[in-house]
Structures are given as C-alpha cells and as structure tokens.
KOLVO-772518 format. One line per 2 residues: number of its first residue (from 0); their letters; for each residue x, y, z of C-alpha. Coordinates in nm, 4 decimals. Layout:
# KOLVO-772518
NUM = A = X,Y,Z  ... $
//
This chain:
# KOLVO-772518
0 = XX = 17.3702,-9.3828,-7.9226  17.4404,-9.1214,-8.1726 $
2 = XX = 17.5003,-9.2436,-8.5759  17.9049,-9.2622,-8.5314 $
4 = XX = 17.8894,-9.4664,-8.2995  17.6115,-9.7316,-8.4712 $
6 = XX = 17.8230,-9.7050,-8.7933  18.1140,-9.7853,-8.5508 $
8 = XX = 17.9374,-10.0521,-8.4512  17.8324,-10.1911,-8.7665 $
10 = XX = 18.1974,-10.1625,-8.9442  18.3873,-10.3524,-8.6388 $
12 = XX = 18.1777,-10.6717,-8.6713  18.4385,-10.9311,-8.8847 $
14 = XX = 18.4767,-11.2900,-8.8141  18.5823,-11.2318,-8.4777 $
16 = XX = 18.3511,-11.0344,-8.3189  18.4466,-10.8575,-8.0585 $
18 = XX = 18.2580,-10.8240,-7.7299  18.3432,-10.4683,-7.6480 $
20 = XX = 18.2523,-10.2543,-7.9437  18.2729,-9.8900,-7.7606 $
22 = XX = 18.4724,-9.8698,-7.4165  18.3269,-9.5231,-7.3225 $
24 = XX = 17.9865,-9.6239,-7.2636  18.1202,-9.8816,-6.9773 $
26 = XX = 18.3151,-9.6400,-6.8076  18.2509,-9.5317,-6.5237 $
28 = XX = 18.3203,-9.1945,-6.5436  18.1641,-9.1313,-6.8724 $
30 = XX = 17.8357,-8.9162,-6.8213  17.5653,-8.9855,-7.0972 $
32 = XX = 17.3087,-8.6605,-7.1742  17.0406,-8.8537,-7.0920 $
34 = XX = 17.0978,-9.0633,-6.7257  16.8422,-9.3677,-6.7041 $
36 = XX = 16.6184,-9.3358,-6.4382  16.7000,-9.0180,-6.2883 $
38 = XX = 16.3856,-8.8709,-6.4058  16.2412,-8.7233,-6.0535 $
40 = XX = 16.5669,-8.6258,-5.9416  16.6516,-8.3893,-6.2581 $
42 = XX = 16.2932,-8.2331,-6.2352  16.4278,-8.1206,-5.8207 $
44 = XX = 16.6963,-8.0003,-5.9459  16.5561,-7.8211,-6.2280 $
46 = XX = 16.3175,-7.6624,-5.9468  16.5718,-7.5562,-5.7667 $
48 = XX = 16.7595,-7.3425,-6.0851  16.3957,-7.2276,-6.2065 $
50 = XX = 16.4362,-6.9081,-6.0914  16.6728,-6.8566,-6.3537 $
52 = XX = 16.4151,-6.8623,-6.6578  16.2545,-6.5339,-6.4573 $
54 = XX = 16.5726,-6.3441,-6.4548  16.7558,-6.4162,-6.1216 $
56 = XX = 16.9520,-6.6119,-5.9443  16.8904,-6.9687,-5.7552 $
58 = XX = 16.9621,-7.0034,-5.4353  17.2806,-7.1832,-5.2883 $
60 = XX = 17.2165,-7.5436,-5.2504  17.4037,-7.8555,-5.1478 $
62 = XX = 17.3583,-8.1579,-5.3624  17.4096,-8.5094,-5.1756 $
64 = XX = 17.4144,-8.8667,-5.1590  17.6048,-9.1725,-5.1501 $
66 = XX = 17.8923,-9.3040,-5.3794  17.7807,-9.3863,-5.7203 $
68 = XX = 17.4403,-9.2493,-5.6935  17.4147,-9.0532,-5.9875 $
70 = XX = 17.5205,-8.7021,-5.8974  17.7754,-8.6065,-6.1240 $
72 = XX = 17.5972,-8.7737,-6.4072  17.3006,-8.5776,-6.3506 $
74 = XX = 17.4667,-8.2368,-6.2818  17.6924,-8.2407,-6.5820 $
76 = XX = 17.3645,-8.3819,-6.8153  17.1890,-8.0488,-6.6898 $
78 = XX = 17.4945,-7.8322,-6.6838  17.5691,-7.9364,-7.0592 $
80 = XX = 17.2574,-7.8597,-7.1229  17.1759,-7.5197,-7.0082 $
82 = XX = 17.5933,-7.4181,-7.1068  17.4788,-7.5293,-7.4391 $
84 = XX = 17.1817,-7.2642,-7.4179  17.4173,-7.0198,-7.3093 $
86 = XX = 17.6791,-7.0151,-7.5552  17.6613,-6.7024,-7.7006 $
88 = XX = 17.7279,-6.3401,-7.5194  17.3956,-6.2400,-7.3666 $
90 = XX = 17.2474,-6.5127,-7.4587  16.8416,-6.4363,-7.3875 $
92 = XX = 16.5094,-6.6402,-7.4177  16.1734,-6.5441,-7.4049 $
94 = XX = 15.9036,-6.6017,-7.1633  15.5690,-6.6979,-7.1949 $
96 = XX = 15.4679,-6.4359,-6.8685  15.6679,-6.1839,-6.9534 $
98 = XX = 15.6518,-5.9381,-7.2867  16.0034,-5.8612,-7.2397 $
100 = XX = 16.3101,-6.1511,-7.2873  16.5606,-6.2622,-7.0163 $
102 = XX = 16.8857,-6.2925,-7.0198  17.0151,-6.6245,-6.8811 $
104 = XX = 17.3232,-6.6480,-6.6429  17.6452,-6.8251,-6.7345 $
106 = XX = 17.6062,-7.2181,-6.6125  17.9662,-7.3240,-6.5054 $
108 = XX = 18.0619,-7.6737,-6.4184  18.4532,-7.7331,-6.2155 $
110 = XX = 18.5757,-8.0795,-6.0821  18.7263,-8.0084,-5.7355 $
112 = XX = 18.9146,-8.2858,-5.7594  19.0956,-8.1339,-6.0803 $
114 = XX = 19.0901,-7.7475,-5.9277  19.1550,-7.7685,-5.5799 $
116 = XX = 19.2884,-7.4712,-5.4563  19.1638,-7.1316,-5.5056 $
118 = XX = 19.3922,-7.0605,-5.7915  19.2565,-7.3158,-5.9592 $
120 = XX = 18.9090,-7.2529,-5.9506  18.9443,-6.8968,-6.0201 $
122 = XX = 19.0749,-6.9909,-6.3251  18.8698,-7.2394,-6.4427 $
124 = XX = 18.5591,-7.0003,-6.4055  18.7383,-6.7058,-6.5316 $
126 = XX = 18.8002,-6.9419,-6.8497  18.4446,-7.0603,-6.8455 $
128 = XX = 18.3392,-6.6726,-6.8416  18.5686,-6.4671,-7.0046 $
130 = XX = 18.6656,-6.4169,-7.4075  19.0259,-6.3178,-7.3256 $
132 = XX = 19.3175,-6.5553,-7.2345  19.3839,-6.6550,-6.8846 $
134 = XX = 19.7360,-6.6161,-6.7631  19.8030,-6.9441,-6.5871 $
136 = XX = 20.1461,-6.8034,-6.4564  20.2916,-6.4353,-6.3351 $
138 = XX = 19.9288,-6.3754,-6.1894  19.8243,-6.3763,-5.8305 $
140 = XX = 19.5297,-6.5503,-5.6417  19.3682,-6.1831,-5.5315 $
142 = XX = 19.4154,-6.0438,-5.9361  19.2279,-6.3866,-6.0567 $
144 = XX = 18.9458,-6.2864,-5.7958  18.9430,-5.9433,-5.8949 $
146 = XX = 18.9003,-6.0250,-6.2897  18.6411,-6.2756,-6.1622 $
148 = XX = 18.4505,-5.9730,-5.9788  18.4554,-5.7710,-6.2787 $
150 = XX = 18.3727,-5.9916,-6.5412  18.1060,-6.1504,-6.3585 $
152 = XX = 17.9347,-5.7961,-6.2115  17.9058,-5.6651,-6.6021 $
154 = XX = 17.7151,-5.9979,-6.6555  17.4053,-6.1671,-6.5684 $
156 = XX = 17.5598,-6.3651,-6.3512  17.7015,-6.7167,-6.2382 $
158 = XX = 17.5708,-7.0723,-6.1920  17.8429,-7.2189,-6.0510 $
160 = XX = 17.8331,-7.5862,-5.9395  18.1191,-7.7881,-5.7790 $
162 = XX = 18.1593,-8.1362,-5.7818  18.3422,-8.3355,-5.5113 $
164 = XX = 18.3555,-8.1512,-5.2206  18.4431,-8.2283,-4.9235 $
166 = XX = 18.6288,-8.5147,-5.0441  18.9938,-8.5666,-4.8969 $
168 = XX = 19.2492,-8.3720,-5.1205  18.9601,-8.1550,-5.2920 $
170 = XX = 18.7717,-7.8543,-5.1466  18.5207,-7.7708,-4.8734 $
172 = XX = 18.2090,-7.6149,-4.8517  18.3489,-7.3757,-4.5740 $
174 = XX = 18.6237,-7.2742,-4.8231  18.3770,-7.2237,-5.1611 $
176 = XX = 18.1181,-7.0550,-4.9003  18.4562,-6.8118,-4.8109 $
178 = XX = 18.5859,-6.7533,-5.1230  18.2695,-6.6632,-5.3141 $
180 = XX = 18.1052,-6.4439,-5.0611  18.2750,-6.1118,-5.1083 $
182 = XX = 18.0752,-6.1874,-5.4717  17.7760,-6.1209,-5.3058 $
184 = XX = 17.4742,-6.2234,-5.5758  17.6566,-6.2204,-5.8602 $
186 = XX = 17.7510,-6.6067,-5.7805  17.5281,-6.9288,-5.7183 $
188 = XX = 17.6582,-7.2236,-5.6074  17.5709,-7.6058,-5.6285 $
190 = XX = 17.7712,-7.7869,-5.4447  17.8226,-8.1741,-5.5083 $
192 = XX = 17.9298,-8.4179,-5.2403  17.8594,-8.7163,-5.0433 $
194 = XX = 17.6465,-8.7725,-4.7652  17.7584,-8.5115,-4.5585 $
196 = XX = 17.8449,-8.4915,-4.1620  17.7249,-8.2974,-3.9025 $
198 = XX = 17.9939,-8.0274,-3.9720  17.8754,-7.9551,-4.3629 $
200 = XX = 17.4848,-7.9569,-4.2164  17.5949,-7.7279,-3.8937 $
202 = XX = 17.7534,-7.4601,-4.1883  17.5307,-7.4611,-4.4571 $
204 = XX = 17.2256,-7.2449,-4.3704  17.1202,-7.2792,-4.7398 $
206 = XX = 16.9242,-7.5592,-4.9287  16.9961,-7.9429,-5.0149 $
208 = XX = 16.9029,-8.1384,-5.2336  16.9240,-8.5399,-5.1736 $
210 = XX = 16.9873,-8.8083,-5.4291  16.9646,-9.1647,-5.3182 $
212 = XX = 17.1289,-9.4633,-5.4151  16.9971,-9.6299,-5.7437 $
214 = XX = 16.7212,-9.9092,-5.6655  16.8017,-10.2808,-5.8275 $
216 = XX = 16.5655,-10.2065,-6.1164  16.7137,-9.9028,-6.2200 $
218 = XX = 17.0499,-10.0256,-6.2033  16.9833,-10.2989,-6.3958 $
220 = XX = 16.8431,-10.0911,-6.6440  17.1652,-9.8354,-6.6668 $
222 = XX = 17.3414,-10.1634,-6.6672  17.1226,-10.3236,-6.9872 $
224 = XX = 17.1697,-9.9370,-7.1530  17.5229,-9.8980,-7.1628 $
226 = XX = 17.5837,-10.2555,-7.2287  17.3945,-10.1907,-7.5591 $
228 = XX = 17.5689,-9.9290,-7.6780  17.9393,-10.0466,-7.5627 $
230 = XX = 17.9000,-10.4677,-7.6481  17.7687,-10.6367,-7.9132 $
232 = XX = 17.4569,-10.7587,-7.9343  17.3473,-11.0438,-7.7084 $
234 = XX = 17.7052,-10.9955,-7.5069  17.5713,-10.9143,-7.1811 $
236 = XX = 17.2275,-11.1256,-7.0591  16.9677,-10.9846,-6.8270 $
238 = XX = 17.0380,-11.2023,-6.5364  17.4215,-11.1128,-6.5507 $
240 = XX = 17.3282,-10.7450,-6.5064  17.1077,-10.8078,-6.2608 $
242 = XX = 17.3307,-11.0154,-6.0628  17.6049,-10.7366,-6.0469 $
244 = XX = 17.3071,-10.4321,-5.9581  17.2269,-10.6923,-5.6701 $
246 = XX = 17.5883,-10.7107,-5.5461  17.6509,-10.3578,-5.6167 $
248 = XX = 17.3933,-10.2761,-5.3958  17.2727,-9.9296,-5.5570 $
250 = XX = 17.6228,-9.7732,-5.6786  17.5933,-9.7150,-6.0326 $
252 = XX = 17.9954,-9.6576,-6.0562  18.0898,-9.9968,-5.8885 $
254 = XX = 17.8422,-10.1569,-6.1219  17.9921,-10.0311,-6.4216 $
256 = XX = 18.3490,-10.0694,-6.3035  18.2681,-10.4531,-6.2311 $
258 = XX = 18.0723,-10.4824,-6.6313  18.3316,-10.3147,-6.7955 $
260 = XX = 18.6031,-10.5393,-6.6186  18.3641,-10.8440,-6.7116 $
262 = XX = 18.3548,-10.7336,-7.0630  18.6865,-10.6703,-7.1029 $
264 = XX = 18.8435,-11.0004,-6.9966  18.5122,-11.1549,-7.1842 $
266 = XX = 18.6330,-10.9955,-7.5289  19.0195,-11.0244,-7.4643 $
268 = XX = 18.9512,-11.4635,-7.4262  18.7726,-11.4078,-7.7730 $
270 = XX = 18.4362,-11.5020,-7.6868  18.0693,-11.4545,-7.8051 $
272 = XX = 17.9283,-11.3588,-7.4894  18.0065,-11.2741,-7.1889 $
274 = XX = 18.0407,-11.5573,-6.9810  17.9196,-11.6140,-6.5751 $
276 = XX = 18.2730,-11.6488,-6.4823  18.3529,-11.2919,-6.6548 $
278 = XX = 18.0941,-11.1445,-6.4063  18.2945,-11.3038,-6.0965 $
280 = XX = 18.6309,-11.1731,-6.2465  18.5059,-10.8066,-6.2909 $
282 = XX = 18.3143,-10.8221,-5.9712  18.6903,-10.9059,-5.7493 $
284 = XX = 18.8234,-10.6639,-5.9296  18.6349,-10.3613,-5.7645 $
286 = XX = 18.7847,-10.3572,-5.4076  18.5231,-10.2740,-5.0766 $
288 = XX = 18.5084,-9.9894,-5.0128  18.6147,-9.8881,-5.3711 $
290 = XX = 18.8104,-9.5481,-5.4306  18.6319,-9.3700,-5.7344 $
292 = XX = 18.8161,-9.4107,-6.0441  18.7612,-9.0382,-6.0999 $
294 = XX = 19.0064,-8.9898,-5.8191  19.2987,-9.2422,-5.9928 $
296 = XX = 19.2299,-9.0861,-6.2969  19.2675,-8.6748,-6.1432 $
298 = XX = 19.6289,-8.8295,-6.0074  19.9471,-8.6668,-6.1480 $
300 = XX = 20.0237,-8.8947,-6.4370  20.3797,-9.0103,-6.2879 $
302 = XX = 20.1125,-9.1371,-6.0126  19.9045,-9.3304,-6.2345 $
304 = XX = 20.2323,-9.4789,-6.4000  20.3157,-9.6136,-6.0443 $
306 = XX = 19.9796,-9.7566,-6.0304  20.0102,-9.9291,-6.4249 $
308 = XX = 20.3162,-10.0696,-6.3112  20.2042,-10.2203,-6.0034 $
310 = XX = 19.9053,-10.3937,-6.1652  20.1692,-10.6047,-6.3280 $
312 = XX = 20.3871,-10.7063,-6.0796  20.3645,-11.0622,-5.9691 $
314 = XX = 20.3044,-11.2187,-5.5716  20.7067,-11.2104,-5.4535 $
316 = XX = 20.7556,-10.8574,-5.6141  20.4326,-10.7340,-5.4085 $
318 = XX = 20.5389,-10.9078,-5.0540  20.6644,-10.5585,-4.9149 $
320 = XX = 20.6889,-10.1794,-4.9893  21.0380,-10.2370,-5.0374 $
322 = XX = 21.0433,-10.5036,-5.2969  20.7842,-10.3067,-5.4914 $
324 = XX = 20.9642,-9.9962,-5.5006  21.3040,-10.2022,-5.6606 $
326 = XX = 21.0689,-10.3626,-5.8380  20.8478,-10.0635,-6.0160 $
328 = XX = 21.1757,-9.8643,-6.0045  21.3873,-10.1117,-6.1823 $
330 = XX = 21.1320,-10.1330,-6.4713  21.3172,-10.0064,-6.8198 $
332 = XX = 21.1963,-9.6219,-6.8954  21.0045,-9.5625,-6.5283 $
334 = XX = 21.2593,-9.2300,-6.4655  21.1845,-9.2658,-6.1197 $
336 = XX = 21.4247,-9.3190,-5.8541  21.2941,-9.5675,-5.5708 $
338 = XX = 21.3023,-9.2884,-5.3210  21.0346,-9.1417,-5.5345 $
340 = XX = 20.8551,-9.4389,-5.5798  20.8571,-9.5206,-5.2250 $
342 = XX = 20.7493,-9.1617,-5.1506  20.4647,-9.1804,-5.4522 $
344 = XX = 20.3296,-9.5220,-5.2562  20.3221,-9.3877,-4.9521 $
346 = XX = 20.1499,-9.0517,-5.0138  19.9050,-9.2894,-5.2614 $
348 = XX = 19.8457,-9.4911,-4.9489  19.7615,-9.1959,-4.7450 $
350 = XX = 19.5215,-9.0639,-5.0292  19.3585,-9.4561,-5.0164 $
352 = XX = 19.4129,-9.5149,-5.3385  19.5908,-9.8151,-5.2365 $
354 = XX = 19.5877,-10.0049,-4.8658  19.9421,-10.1157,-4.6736 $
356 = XX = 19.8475,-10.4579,-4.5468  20.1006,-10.6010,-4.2552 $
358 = XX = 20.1970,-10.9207,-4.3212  20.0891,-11.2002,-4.1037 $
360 = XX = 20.4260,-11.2893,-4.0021  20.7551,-11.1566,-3.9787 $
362 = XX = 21.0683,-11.3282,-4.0600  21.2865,-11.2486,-3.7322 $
364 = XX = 21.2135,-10.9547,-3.4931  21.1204,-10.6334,-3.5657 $
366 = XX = 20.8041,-10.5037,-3.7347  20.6545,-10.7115,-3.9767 $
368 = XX = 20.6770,-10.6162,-4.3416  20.3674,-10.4257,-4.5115 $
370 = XX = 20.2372,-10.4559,-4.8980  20.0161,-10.2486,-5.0719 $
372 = XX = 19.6702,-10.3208,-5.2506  19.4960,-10.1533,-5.4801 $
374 = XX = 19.1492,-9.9962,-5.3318  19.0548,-9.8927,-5.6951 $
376 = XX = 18.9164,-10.0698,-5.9980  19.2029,-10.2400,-6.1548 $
378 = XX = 19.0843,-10.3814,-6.4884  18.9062,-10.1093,-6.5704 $
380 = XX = 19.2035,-9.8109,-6.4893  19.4374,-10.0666,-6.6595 $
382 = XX = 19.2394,-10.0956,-7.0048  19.1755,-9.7333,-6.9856 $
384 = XX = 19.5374,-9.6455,-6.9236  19.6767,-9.8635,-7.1902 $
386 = XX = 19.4470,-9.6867,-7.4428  19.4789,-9.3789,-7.3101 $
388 = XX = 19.8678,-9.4346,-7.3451  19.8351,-9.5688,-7.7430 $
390 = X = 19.6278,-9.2994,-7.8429 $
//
C-alpha cells in the first residue's frame, strides 16, 4: 500500500465507517507490483528472459495455466518492471562479467483481448516503440508492419508478450507465430493463455512455461492482502477468506470477484464487518464457469450498457429475449433500437458472456421461450460500472 492510499485510508474513517475503503485492490483485474505467493513462478520466468541482461534475445515461450492462476498478474508485475528499466532511448546497464555495458531490449506488454487483429497490435507496439505519432487512420496493415521492421531493426530489439491468446474473439498463437516471423530475431514473444490443447502444443516447437492454480494457503493469503489494503480494518476475518479460497478452488480472480461482491453489499447495508451472509451473497454472484471480467470489461461500451441495464431488470422483464429487449430498449436515454439490443444479446450470448436458458415450459405450441443469464460477475461489473460512469 503506497502513502496515498494509507492517508486515504485514514481521512475516510467518520462515524460511519465504511467497509470498503479502496475498490481497486478487490478487483479482479487490478494487478499489484508485487503478486503474493508467486515467488517460484517469477524466478522461471525471470530464467527464461535472462538472456537479456547478456545482450540477446530470449527465446519464444508459451506461458500457461488455468483461469485465475496468476498469469497476467505476474507478467504485467515483471513487464512493469523491466519497461520501467527501459524507459529511456538505449537504455544500458552494466554487468558484473562483462567490462563493457549492454543495452537492454524494449519490454512490451498488449492485451489481445483489447488488440485483436493485426492492425491493432501493430499499433500498439509501434506506440510502445516509437517517439513519433501513430496514425490510427489513412494507414495500411503492411505500412504498420513495415514501420515496425524498421524501428525495431535500428534497435536492440523486442520483448513482446501477449496476453490472452487463444481465447475466443482474441488472437492465436498460429497468427502471432505468422505475423512476427518475417521479423526474424529482432522480436521475442511470450505468449499468455490457458491451458492449451493439443493444437497450440502440436504448433509451438518453442518453450512453455506452466503456472498452476493457486493452493488454499496462498489464496487465502492474496485474499487477507488485498482485503487490507481495500477494507477497513477487522472487515474481512480469516475464516471468511478462507472459506471463499476453499470454494474457489485455486482461481485467484473468482476469489476476488466473490470478496469484492461480499464487501460491497457488506458496506452498502452500513455495517462494521463483513458479515457470513455477505460471503454467500458475493459467492452466487460469480456464475460456474465464470467469464473473466477482463472480457466484460474489453466489450464495446454500448455492450456493457446492455449488460448495466440488464442487471436491473426484475423476474417478468427477464422471462424471454423478447421481453428483455422492450424492456432494456424502452429504458429513458438507452439510444438503442430493440433490433440492436436483440442483436447485442445475441452476439453477447455467442461470446458467453451471458447464457440463453429455455424455459421449462411453453405456453401453447411452438418452441419454448429462452432468457438470458449473466455468466460474469455481476456485483462486481455493476459497482465498477457505476463508478466508472460517475467519474
């Protein structure tokens, strides 16, 4: 916790005093510099980018593992890290085998999820490398490479790791593995996904590096850390964390999702503490299998307003798609016609963001109507929408 936020802290304690002191360090998506526990896993990564202290480039690798397991967290932490090391042109440091200094390589982080065509990701490393400005219009896919090829050959070179591939609507490894090959050695890649199949092993002749799920201990502990820098003292007790890192069953982001919603429903009945019935709410609020909130939160924001709106819609208004889509369409200032909101639930459906579930019975013949669920954490995207929105 850095001294804003323990002033924060210290200047929002009144009569009242609120639960939730600091939403950020609940969130899910919120990466801290230093992840807890993670210890052994950032020393095999560091391994792996070692060569890059000598003067050259890593090797591709593949970084893995299950949903809510850390990677992101720890890729960014590093990534951070070593950009912040890099910040100046030619930025060099000095050996302790060597009489002369190395220069280090650029260390570029990109969110496939965010840039997820080839475009896209041009640009966002072009950005991350380049002093001039980057045309984001009137400026073709091959010219973006081209620039890329040139900037990056007059330099020492590119760390380049992706996050999320493989993921549906994001990118592959057989497209990154494509795109960035005509770069020759001039580009390394770290690529960050999920457990992958037989067809990511079958094309990726380079290394991997696996990250397991976090054990109960751990979790507990990431649980008890954030929790004392987002909540007030005393708000969250050590059994209540431990009882959502034993449900959670190792995924760091579904055990924050289901604090955070606990903590916010704690704090909004004005409360000292958060209370065992808290724990249950924010626990049924993340769905399983959960989407990553990451995901609802890369969505076009005319999406996520879809989403907002159908958080608050009562039991009749959800029966069908139909009655949803008068229903979220009908709402004062939505500027969305129900074609389009029909359209946005569908395609949202398809993404599994949310699930169609077919009613049990149908009144009459025919097919029987469908609703749609949310597959997502829905206190915690609805608190961080709403503040998002009054910022």
């Amino acid at each position: 916790m850095d001294l804003a936020q323990r002033i924060r802290r210290r200047r929002r304690r009144g009569a009242d005093r609120p639960i939730v002191l600091d939403y950020e360090p609940l969130n899910p998506v919120a990466h801290v510099q230093e992840p807890v526990g993670r210890g052994p896993v950032l020393e095999r990564v560091l391994d792996h980018l070692d060569p890059v202290f000598e003067g050259t480039l890593p090797p591709d690798v593949y970084v893995w593992g299950p949903s809510g397991s850390g990677k992101s967290a720890i890729v960014t932490a590093l990534f951070d890290r070593l950009q912040s090391m890099t910040v100046q042109p030619h930025a060099v440091i000095h050996t302790s085998t060597r009489a002369q200094t190395v220069e280090l390589p650029t260390f570029v982080y990109v969110d496939a999820r965010v840039a997820n065509s080839e475009f896209q990701l041009y640009h966002r490393v072009l950005e991350a490398v380049s002093s001039d400005d980057v045309p984001q219009q009137g400026v073709s896919t091959a010219e973006l490479r081209s620039r890329l090829q040139d900037t990056v050959g007059g330099s020492s070179g590119v760390v380049l790791a992706v996050d999320h591939v493989d993921e549906p609507e994001s990118l592959t490894t057989a497209q990154l593995t494509e795109w960035f090959e005509p770069f020759g050695h001039t580009v390394s890649l770290l690529l960050v996904g999920r457990t992958p199949g037989e067809d990511v092993h079958g094309e990726w002749p380079d290394e991997e590096i696996e990250i397991p799920g976090y054990g109960q201990q751990v979790l507990i502990d990431v649980l008890m850390t954030r929790g004392s820098d987002g909540l007030a003292r005393d708000a969250l007790q050590h059994s209540q964390a431990r009882k959502i890192a034993s449900w959670a069953g190792g995924d760091a982001h579904d055990a924050l999702a289901a604090l955070f919603g606990a903590a916010d429903r704690a704090d909004a009945a004005g409360v000292e503490r958060i209370r065992d019935e808290d724990v249950e709410t924010g626990i049924d609020a993340v769905p399983s299998p959960c989407v990553p909130l990451g995901v609802v939160l890369s969505l076009r924001a005319n999406r996520q307003r879809v989403l907002r709106e159908l958080l608050d819609l009562d039991s009749d208004e959800r029966a069908s798609v139909t009655t949803t889509t008068k229903a979220i369409a009908g709402i004062d200032n939505i500027d969305l016609s129900p074609g389009t909101v029909k359209r946005f639930l569908y395609e949202l459906a398809e993404r599994g963001v949310v699930e169609r579930v077919s009613a049990s019975q149908a009144d009459g013949h025919g097919r029987p109507p469908s609703r749609v669920e949310p597959r997502f954490p829905t206190l915690v995207f609805r608190r961080l929408y709403d503040l998002h929105r009054h910022e």
